[in-house]
KOLKE-244898 format. One record per residue: residue number from 1; chain; y, z, x of N, C-alpha, C, O in turn. Coordinates in Angstrom, 3 decimals, m for minus. Layout:
N
[NUM; A; [Y; Z; X]; [Y; Z; X]; [Y; Z; X]; [Y; Z; X]]
...
This chain:
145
[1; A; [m184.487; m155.316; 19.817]; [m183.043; m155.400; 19.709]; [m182.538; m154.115; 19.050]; [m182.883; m153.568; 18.002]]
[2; A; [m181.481; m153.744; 20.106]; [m180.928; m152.563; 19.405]; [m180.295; m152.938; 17.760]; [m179.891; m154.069; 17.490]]
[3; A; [m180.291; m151.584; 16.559]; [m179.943; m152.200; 15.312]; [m178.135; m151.930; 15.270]; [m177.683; m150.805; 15.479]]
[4; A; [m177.475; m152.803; 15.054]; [m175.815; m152.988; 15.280]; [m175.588; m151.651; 14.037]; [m176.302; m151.143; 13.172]]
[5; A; [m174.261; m151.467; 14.503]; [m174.147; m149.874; 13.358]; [m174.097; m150.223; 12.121]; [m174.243; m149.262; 11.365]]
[6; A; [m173.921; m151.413; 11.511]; [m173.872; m151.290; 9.915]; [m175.147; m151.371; 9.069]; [m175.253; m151.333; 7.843]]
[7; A; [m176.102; m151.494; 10.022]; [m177.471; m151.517; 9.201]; [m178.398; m150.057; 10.063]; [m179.620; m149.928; 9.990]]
[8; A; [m177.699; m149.331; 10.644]; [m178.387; m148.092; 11.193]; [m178.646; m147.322; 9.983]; [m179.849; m147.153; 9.781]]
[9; A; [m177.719; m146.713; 8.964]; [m178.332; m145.898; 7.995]; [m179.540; m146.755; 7.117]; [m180.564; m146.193; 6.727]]
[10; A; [m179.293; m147.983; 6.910]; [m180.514; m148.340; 6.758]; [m181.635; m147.856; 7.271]; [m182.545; m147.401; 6.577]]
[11; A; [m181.651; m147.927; 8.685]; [m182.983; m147.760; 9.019]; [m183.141; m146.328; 9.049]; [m184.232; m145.895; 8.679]]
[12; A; [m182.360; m145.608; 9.378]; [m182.686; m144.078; 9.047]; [m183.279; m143.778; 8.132]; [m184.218; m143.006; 8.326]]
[13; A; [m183.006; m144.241; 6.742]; [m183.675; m144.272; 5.913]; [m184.875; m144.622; 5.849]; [m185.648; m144.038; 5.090]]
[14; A; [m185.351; m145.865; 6.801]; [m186.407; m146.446; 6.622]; [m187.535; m145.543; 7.517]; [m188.753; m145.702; 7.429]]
[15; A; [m186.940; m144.680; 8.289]; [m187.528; m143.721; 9.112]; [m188.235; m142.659; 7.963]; [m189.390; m142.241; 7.874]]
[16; A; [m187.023; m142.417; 7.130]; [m187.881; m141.435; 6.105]; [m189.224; m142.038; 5.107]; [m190.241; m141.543; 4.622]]
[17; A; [m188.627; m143.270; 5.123]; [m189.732; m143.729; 4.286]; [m190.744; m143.803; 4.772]; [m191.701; m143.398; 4.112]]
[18; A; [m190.912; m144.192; 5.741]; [m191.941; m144.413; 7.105]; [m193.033; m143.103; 6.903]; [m194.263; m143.103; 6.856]]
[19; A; [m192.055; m142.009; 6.806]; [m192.981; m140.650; 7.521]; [m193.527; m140.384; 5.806]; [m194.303; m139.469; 5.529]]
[20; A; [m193.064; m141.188; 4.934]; [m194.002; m140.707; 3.427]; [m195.053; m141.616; 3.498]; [m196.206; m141.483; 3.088]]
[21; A; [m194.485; m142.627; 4.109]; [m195.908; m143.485; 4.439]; [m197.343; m143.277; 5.149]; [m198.460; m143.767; 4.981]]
[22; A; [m196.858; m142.441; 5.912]; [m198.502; m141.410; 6.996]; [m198.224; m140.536; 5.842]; [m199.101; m140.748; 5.004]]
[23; A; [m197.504; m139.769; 5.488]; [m198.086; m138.807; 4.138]; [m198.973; m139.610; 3.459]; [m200.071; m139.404; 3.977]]
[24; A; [m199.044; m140.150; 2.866]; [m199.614; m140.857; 1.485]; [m201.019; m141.684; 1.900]; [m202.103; m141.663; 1.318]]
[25; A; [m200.627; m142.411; 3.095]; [m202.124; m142.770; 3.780]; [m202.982; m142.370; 3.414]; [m202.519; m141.407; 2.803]]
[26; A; [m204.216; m142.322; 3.250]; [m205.580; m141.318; 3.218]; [m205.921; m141.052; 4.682]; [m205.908; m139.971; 5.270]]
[27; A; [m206.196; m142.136; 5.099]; [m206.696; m141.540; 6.753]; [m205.382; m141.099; 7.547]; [m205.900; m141.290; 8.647]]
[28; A; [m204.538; m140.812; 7.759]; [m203.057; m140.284; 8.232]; [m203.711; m138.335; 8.350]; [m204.441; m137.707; 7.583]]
[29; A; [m203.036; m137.928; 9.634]; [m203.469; m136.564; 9.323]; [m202.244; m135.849; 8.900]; [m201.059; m136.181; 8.923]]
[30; A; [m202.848; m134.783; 8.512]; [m201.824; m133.893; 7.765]; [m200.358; m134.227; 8.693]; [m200.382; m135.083; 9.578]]
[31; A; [m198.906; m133.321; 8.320]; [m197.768; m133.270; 8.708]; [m197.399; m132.166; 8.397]; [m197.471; m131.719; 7.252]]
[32; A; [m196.962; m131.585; 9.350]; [m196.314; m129.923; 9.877]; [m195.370; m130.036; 8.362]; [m194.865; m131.046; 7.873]]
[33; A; [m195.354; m128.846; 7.931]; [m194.199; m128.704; 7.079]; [m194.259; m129.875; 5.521]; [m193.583; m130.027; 4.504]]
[34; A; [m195.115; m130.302; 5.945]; [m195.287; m131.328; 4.064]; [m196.320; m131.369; 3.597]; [m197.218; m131.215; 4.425]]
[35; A; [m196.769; m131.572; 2.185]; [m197.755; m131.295; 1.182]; [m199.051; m131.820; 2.232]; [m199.045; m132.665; 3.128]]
[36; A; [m200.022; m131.035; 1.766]; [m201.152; m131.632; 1.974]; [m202.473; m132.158; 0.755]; [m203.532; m132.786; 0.774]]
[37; A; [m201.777; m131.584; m0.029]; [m202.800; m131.651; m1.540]; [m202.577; m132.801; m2.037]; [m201.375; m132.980; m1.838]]
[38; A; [m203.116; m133.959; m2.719]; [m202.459; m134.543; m4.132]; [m200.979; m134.789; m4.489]; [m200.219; m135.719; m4.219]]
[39; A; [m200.810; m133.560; m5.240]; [m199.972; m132.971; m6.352]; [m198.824; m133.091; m5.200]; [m197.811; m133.785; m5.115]]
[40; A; [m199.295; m132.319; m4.527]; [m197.905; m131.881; m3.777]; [m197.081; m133.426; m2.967]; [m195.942; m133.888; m3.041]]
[41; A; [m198.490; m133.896; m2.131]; [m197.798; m135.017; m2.151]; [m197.048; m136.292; m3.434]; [m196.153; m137.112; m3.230]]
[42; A; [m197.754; m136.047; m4.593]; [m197.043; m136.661; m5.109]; [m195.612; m136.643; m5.728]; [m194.809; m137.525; m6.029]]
[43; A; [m195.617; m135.020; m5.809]; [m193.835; m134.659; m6.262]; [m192.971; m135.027; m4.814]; [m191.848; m135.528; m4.869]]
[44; A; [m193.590; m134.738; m3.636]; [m192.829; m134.842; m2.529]; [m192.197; m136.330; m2.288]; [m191.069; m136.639; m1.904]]
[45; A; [m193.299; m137.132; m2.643]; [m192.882; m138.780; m3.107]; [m191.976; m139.029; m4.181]; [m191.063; m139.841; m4.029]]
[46; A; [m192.127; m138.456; m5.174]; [m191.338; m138.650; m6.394]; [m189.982; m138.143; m6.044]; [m188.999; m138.829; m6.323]]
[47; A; [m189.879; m137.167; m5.542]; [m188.273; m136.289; m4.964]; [m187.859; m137.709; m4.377]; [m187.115; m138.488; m4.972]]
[48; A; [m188.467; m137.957; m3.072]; [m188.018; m139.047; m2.189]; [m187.731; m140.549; m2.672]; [m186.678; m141.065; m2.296]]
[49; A; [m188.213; m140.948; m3.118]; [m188.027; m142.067; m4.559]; [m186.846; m141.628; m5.333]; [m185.823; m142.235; m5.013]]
[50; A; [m186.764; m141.120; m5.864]; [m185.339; m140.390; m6.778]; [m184.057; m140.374; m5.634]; [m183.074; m141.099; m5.786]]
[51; A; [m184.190; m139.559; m4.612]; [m183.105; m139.024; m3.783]; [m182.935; m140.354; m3.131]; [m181.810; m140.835; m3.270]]
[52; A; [m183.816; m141.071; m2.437]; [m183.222; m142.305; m1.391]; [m184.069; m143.097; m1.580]; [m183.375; m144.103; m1.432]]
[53; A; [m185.392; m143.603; m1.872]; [m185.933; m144.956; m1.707]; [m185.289; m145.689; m2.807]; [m184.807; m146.752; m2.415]]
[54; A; [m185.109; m145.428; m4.212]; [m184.584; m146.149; m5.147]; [m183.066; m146.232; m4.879]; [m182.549; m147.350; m4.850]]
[55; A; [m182.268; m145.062; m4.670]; [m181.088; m145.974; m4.076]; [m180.867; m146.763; m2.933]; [m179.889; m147.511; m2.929]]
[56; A; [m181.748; m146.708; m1.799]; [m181.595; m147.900; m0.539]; [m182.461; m149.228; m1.549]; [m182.095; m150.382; m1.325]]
[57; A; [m183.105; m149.099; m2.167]; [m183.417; m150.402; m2.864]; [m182.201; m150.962; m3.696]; [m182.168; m152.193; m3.697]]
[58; A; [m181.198; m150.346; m4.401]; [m180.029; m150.603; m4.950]; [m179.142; m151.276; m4.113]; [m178.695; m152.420; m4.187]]
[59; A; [m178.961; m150.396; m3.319]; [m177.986; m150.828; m2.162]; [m178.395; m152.170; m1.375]; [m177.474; m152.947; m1.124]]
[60; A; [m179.397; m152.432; m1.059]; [m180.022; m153.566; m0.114]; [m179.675; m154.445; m1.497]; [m178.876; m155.366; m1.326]]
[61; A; [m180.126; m154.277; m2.662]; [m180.005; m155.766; m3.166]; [m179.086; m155.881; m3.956]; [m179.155; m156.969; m4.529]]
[62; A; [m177.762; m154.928; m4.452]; [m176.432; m155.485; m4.214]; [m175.133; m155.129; m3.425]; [m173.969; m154.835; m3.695]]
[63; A; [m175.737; m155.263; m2.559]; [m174.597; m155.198; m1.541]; [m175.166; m155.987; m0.287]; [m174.635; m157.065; m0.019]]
[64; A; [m176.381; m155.449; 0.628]; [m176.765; m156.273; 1.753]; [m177.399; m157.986; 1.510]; [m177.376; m159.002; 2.205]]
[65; A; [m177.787; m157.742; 0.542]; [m178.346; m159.155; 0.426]; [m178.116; m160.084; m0.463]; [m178.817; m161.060; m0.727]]
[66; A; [m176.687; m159.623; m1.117]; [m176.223; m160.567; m1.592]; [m174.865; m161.123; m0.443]; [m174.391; m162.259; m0.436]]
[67; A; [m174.501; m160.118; 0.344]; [m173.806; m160.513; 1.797]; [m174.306; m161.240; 2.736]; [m173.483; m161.747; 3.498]]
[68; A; [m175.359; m161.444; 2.914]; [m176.313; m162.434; 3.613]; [m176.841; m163.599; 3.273]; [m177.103; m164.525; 4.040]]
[69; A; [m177.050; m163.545; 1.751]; [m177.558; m164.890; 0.931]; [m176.682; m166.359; 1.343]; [m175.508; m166.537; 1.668]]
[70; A; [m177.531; m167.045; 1.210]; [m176.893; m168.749; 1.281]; [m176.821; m168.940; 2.649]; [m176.891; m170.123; 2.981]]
[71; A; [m176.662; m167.847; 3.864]; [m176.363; m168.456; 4.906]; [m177.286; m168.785; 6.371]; [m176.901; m169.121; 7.490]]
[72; A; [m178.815; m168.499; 5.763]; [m179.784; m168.961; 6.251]; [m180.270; m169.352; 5.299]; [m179.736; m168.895; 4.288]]
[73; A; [m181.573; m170.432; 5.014]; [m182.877; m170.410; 4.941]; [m184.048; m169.410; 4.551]; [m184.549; m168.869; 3.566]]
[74; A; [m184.178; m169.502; 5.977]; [m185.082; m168.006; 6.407]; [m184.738; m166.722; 5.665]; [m185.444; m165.955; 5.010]]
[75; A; [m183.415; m166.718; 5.969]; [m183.056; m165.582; 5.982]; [m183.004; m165.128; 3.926]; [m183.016; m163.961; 3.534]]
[76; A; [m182.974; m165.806; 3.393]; [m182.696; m166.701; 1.493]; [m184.313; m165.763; 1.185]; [m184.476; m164.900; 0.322]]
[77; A; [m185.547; m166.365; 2.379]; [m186.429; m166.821; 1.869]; [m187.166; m165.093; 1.492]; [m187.693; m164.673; 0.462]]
[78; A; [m186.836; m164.246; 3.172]; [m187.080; m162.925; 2.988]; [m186.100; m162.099; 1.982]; [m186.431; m161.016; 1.500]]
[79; A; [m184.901; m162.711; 1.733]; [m184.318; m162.076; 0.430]; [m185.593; m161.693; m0.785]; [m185.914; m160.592; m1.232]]
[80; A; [m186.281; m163.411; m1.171]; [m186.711; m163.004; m2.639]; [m188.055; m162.225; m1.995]; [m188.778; m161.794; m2.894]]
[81; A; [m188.541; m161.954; m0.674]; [m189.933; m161.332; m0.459]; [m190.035; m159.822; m0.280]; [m191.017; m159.084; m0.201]]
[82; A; [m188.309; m159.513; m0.226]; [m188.038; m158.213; 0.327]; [m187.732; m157.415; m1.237]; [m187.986; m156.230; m1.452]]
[83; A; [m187.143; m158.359; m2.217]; [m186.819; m158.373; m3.948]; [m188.497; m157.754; m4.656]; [m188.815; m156.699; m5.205]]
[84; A; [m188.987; m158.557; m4.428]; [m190.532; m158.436; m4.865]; [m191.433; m157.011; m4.379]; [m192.099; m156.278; m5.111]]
[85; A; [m191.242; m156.916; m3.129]; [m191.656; m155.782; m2.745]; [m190.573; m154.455; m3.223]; [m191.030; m153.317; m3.119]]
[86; A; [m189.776; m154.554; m3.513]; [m189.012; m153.435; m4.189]; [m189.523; m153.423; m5.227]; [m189.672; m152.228; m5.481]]
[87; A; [m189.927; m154.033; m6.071]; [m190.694; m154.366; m7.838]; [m191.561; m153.418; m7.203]; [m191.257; m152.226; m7.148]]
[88; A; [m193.062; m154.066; m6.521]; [m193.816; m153.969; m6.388]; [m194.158; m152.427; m6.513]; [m194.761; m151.917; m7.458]]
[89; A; [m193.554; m151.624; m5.133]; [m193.161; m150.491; m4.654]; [m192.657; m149.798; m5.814]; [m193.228; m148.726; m6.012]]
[90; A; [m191.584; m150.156; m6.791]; [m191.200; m149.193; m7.669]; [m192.189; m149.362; m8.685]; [m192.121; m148.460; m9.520]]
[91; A; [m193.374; m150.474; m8.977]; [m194.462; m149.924; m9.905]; [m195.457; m148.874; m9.729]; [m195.940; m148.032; m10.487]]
[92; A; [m195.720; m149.368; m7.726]; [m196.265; m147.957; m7.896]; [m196.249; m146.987; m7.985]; [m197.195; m146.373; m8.478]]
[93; A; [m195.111; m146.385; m7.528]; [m194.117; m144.998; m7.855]; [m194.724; m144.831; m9.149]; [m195.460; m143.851; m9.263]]
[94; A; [m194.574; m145.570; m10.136]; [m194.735; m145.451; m11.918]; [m196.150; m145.143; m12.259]; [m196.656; m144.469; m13.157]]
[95; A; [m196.641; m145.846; m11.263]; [m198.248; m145.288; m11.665]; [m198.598; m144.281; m11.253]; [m199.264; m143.508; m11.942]]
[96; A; [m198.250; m144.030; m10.046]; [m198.402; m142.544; m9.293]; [m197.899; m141.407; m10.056]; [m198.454; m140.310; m10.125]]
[97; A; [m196.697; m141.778; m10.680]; [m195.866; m140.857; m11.826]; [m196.463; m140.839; m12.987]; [m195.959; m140.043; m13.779]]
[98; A; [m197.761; m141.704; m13.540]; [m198.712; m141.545; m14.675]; [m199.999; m140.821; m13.965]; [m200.745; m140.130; m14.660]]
[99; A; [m200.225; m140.983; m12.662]; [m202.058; m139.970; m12.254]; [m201.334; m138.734; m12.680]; [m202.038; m137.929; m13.289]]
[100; A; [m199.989; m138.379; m12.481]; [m199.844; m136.642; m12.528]; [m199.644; m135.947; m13.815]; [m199.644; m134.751; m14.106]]
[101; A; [m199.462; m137.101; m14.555]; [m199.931; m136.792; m16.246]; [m200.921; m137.131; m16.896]; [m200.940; m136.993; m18.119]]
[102; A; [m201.766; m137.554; m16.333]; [m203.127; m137.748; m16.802]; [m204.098; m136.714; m16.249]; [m204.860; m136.049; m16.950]]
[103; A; [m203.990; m136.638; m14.828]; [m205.126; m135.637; m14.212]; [m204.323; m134.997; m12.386]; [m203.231; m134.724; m11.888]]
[104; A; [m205.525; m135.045; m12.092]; [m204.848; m134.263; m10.534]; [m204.462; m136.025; m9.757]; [m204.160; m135.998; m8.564]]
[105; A; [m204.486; m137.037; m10.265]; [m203.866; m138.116; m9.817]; [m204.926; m138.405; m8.805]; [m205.922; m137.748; m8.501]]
[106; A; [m204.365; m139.829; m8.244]; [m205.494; m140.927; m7.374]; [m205.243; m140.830; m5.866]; [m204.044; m140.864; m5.589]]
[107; A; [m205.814; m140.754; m5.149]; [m205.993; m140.793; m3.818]; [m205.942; m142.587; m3.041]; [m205.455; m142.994; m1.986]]
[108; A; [m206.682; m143.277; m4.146]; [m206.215; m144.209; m3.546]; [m204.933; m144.717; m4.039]; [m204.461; m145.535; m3.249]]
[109; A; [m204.288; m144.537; m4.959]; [m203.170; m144.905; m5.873]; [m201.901; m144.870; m4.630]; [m201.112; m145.773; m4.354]]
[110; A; [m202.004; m143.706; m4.103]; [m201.339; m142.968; m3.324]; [m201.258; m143.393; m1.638]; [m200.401; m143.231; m0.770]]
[111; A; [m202.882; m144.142; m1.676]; [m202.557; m144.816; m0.446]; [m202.437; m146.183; m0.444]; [m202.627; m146.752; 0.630]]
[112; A; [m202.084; m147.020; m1.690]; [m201.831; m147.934; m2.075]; [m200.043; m147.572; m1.816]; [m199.294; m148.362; m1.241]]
[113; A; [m199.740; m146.653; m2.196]; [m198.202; m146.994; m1.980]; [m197.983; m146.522; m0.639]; [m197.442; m147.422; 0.002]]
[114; A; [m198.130; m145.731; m0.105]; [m198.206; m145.514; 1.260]; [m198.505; m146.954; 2.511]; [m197.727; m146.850; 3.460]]
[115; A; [m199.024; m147.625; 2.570]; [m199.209; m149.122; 2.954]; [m198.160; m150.132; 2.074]; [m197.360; m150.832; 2.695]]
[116; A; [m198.196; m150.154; 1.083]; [m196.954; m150.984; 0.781]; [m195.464; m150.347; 1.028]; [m194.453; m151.048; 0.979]]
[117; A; [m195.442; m149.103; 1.269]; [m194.053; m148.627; 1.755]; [m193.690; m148.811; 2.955]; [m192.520; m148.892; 3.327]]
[118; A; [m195.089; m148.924; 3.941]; [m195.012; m149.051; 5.444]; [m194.662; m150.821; 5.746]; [m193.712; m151.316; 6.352]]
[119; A; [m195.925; m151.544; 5.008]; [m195.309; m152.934; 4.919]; [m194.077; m153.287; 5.015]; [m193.496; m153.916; 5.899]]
[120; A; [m193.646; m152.756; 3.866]; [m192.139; m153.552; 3.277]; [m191.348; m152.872; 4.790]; [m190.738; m153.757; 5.391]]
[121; A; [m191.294; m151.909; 5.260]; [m190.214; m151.332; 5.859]; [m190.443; m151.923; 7.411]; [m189.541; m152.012; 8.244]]
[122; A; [m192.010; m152.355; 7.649]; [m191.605; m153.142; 9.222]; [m191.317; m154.406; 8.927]; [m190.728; m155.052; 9.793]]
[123; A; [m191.643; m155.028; 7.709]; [m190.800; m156.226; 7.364]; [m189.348; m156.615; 8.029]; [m188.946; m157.300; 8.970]]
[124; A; [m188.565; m155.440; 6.570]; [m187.358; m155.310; 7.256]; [m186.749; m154.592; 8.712]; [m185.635; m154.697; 9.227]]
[125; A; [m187.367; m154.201; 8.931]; [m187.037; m153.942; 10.285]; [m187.225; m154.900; 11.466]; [m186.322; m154.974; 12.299]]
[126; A; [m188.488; m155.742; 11.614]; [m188.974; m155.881; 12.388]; [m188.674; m157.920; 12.292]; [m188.803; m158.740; 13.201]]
[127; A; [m188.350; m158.093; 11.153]; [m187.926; m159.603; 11.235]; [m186.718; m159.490; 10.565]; [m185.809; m159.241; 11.357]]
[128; A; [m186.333; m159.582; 9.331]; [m185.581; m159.270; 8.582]; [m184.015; m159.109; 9.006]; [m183.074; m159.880; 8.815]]
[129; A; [m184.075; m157.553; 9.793]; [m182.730; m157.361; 10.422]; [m182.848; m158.168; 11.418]; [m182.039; m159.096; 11.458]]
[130; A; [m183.799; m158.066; 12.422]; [m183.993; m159.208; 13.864]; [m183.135; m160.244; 13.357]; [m182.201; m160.573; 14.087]]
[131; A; [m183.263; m160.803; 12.284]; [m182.665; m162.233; 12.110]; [m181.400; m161.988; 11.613]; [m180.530; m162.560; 12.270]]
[132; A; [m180.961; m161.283; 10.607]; [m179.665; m160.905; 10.298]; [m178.689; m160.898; 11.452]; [m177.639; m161.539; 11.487]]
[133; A; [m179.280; m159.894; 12.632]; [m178.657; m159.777; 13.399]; [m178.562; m160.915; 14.603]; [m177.718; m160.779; 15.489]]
[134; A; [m179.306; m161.840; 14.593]; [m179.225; m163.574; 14.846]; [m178.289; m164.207; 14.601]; [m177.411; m164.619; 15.359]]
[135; A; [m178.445; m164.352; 13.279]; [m177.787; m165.199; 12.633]; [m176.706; m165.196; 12.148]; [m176.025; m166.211; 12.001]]
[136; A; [m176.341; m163.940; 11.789]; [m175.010; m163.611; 10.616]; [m174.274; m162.953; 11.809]; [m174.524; m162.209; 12.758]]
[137; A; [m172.886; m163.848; 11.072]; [m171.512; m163.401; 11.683]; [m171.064; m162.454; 11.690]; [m170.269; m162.353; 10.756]]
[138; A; [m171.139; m161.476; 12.367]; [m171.157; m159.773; 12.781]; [m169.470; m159.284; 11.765]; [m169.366; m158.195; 11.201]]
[139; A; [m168.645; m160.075; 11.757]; [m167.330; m160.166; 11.094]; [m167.669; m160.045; 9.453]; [m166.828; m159.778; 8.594]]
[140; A; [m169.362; m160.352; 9.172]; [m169.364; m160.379; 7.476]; [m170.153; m159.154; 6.960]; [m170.241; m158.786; 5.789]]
[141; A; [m170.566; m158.738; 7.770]; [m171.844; m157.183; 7.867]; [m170.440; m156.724; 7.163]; [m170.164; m157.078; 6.017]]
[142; A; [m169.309; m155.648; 8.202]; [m168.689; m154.414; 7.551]; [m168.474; m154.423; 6.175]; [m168.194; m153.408; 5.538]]
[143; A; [m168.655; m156.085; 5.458]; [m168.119; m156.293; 4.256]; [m169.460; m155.573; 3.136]; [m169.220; m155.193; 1.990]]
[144; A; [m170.403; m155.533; 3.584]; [m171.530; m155.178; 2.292]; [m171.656; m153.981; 2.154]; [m172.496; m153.665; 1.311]]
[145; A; [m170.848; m152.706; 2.950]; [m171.164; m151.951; 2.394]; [m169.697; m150.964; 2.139]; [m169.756; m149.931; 1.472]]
């Protein structure tokens, strides 16, 4: 299903997140033009976290999903699973942001968040909006953002 325009910058976003996600992978191969070391990937994550993953996590949970709440079920249920994985996701950021003050940082640390960034984002993409865009009265979207 095509995504209706009020949740497109969403996913644009989720496009960027996506491509830190094959960054951060371990088995993922390199990417034209972005870190290939560690270090580098990890400031390149940390920039991206700062600039847009922590504010589309803001934004999704007060504004999109408190516009959606109560009026599924389902839809209630991926609220608190999509909540959790934002926790989740912003701890590892925190730990990843402690390997680079401790030492040259973790490889798997790194592909620990890389898989939970990819997770969470076909989540929402792939059921999440699917159902939003089901269910919810297209008249209540322009309102969340």
């Amino acid at each position: 299903m095509k995504t209706i325009d009020k949740l497109a910058p969403l996913s644009r976003e989720h496009h960027k997140m996506l491509i830190l996600a094959q960054l951060l992978k371990s088995e993922s191969p390199d990417h034209k033009g972005l870190p290939t070391d560690i270090i580098g990937k990890q400031r390149y994550a940390a920039k991206l976290y700062e600039d847009c993953i922590k504010p589309h996590f803001e934004f999704e949970e007060t504004k999109l999903f408190p516009a959606v709440s109560g009026i599924n079920s389902e839809i209630d249920q991926f609220i608190y699973i999509l909540i959790d994985d934002h926790a989740e996701i912003s701890r590892l950021f925190e730990l990843m942001e402690g390997d680079t003050k401790i030492a040259l940082g973790s490889e798997q640390s790194l592909n620990d968040l890389g898989v939970a960034i990819e997770h969470h984002v076909r989540l929402e993409e792939r059921e999440f909006f699917e159902l939003i865009q089901q269910l919810v009265d297209k008249t209540i979207l322009p309102y969340f953002g």
